[in-house]
N, C-alpha and C positions, 0 to 999 in steps of 0.2 A: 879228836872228839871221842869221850866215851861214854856208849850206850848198849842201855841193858834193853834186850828185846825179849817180850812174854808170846807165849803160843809159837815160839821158833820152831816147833817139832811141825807145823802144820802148815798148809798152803800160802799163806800168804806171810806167815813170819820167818817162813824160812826163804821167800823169796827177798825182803828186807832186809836180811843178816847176810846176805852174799851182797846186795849193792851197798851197800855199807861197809862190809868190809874191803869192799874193790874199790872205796874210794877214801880207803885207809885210815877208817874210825876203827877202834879199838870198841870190838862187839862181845858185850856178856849175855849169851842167850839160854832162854828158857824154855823147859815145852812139859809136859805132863808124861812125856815117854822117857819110859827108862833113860834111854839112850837112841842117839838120832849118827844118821851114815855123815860123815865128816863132813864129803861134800854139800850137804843139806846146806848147814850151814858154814860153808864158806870156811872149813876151820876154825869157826868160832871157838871160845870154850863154852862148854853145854854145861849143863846141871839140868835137871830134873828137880820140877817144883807145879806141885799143883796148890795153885792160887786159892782153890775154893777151900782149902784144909786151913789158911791163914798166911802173915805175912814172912816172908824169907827173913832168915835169920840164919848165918849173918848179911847184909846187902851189901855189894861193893856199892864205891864211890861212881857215879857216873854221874853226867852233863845234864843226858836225857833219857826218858824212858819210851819206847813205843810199845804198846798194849794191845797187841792181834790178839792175846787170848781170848777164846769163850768157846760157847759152845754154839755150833751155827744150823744144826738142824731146825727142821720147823716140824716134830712132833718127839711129845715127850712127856714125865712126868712134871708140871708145874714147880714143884721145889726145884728139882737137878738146874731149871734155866736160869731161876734166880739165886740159888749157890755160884754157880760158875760167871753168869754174866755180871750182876753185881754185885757178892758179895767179892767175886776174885777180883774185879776194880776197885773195889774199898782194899781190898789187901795189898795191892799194887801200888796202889796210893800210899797205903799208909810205909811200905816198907822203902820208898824212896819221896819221903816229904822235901818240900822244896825245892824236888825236880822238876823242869820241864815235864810233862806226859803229853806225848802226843798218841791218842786214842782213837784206834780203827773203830768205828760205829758201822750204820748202819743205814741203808735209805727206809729200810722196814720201818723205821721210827716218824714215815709217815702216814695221814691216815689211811689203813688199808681199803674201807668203803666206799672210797671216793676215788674216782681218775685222779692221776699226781700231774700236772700239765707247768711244767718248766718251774716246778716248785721253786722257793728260796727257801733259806737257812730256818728263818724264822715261822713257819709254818708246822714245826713240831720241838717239841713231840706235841704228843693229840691225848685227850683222855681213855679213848677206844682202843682197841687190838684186837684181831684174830685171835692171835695166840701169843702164848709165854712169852717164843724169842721177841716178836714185837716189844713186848711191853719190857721185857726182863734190859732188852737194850737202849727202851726209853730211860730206864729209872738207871740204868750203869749212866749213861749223859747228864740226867739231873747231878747225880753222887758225883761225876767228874767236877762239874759246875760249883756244886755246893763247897768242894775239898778247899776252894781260895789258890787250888796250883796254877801257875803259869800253863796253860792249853791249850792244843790244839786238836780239835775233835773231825774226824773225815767220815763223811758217808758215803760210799760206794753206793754203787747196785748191780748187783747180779756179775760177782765178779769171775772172770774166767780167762784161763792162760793153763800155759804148759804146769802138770802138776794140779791142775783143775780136779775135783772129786765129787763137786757137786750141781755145777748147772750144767754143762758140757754134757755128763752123763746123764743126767736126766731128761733133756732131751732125747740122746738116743734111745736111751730108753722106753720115749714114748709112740716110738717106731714099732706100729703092730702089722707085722705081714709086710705090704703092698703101701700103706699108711703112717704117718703120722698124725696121731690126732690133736690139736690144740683149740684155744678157746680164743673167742672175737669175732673180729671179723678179720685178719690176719694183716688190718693198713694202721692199727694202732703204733703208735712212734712207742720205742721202747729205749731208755739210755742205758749202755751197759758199761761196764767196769772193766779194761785187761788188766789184769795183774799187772804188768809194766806199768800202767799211768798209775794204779795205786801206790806202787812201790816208788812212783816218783814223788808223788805228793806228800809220804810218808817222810824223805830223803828233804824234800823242800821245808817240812812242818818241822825239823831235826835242826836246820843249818840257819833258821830265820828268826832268833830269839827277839823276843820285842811284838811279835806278831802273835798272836791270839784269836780264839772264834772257834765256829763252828762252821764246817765248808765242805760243800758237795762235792763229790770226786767221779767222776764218769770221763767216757773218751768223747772223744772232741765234738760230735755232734750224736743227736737221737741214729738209729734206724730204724726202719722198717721192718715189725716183727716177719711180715713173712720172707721178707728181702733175708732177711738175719739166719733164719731157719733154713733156707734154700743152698745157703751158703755153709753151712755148717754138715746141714747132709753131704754137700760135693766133697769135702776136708773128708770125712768121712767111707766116702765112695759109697753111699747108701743111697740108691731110690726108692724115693715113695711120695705119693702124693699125699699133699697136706691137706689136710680136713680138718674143717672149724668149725665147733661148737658154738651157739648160742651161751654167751656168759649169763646169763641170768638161769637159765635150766642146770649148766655146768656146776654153779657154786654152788646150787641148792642138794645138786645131786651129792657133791663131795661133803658136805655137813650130813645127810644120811650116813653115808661111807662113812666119817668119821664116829659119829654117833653110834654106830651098829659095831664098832673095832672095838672103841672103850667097854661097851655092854662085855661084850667077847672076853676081854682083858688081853687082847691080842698084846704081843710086846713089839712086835717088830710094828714099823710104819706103815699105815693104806698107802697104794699105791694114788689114790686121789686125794687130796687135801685143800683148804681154803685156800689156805695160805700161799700153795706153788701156782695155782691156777689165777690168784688174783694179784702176782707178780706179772703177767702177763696177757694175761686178758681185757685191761683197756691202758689207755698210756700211762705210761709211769715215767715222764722225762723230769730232768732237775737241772736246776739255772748253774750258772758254773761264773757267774761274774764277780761274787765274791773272792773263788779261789785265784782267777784270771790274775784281779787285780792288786791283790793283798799278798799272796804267797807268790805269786808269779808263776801259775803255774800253765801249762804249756802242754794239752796232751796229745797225743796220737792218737789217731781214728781209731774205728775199732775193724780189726784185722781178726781173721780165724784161721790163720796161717801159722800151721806149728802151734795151735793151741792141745793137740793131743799129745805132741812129742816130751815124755821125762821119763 
């Protein structure tokens, strides 16, 4: 089997391009950095190709394409998320027409207002969003949709594993003194993502032509965000008692914070945002019977063991 992998320079394409090539598909990976450390990817051959400047030229021959690029933060200028999120999936598309894509999404592409309670497939995208990344990676799903390719579209949530850069840390992160602070009431069920079961679904969405959709991807049952959090500090060896905010006071307070950055022209990110505190401050679980039954997929709990170790 040979597959061209996009965003290989980055967490989770380069975790795709080593099980892939350990189960002896012939891998063309892609990433926006110069040049990536070998082992990243598994040996692959690399090139450097940023998506959002237009389509590769020239594109090898392959089977299938998987499509981890984009851009994953949640603050930024408006254009940059819709350059990279869909204009780099239209270019994706267009430089391997008539391939298989199978496309890493996102669960953000459900409504962020509202608790997400065992969502199913068909329940976004939504008209509303937060912000860019939301919306930038509803409209890359519609363009997948619309292209007419054979698809397969995954949504995670809140993905983390060794090689992690972005939720892992940002909890620690939110570790002040003696404390960490979070928002809820900390019994909200929350479904998360490891990197393992992503990269299995990805390997499933690859080997299973014929099958098509759009399919939620999380570990095998919800947890318990404060269960989750308790857990994550001991990985860690950090004590601190967790403290919960009121979400309704929480997100009003972060749209000031936001509001008062942009005035500023600040570049770097607020430390509080809508967008990270309404990932986790009331349930966000997603129904997994689609993937169950269709792609066959099969995942492992969720485990925070060795999710710091790369």
């Amino acid at each position: 089997m040979r597959v061209a992998v996009t965003g290989a320079s980055g967490f989770v394409g380069g975790a795709v391009c080593r099980e892939l090539v350990a189960r002896g598909a012939r891998v063309h990976a892609y990433g926006r950095r110069a040049a990536v450390r070998a082992e990243h990817v598994a040996d692959a051959r690399y090139r450097s190709w940023d998506l959002a400047r237009g389509p590769l030229d020239p594109a090898p021959s392959v089977d299938v394409v998987v499509h981890c690029a984009g851009s994953v933060t949640d603050w930024g200028p408006i254009p940059g998320f819709f350059e990279v999120n869909l204009d780099g999936t239209r270019n994706a598309l267009a430089s391997f027409p008539g391939t298989r894509f199978v496309h890493v999404s996102t669960a953000s592409v459900y409504d962020p207002y509202r608790p997400t309670v065992m969502a199913t497939e068909d329940e976004a995208p939504v008209r509303r969003y937060v912000n860019a990344y939301g919306a930038s990676k509803a409209a890359a799903e519609r363009a997948v949709l619309k292209s007419g390719a054979e698809s397969v579209i995954l949504r995670p949530h809140a993905v983390y594993g060794p090689g992690d850069t972005t939720l892992l840390p940002r909890v620690e992160a939110s570790v002040r003194g003696p404390f960490l602070f979070a928002v809820g009431t900390g019994r909200q069920r929350i479904s998360l993502t490891s990197v393992g079961n992503l990269v299995r679904a990805c390997v499933l969405a690859c080997e299973r032509p014929g099958v098509s959709g759009v399919f939620n991807v999380t570990d095998a049952e919800p947890v318990v965000l404060d269960d989750a959090l308790a857990v994550i500090l001991a990985e860690r060896g950090i004590e601190a008692e967790r403290i919960y905010l009121p979400a309704g006071p929480a997100l009003r307070l972060a749209a000031v914070v936001e509001g008062l950055h942009l005035l500023a022209g600040a570049r770097r990110p607020p430390r509080l945002t809508r967008y990270a505190l309404g990932h986790l401050a009331v349930e966000r679980t997603l129904d997994l019977t689609a993937a169950r039954t269709r792609l066959g997929y099969r995942p492992e709990p969720t485990s925070f063991a060795g999710a710091y170790s790369w």
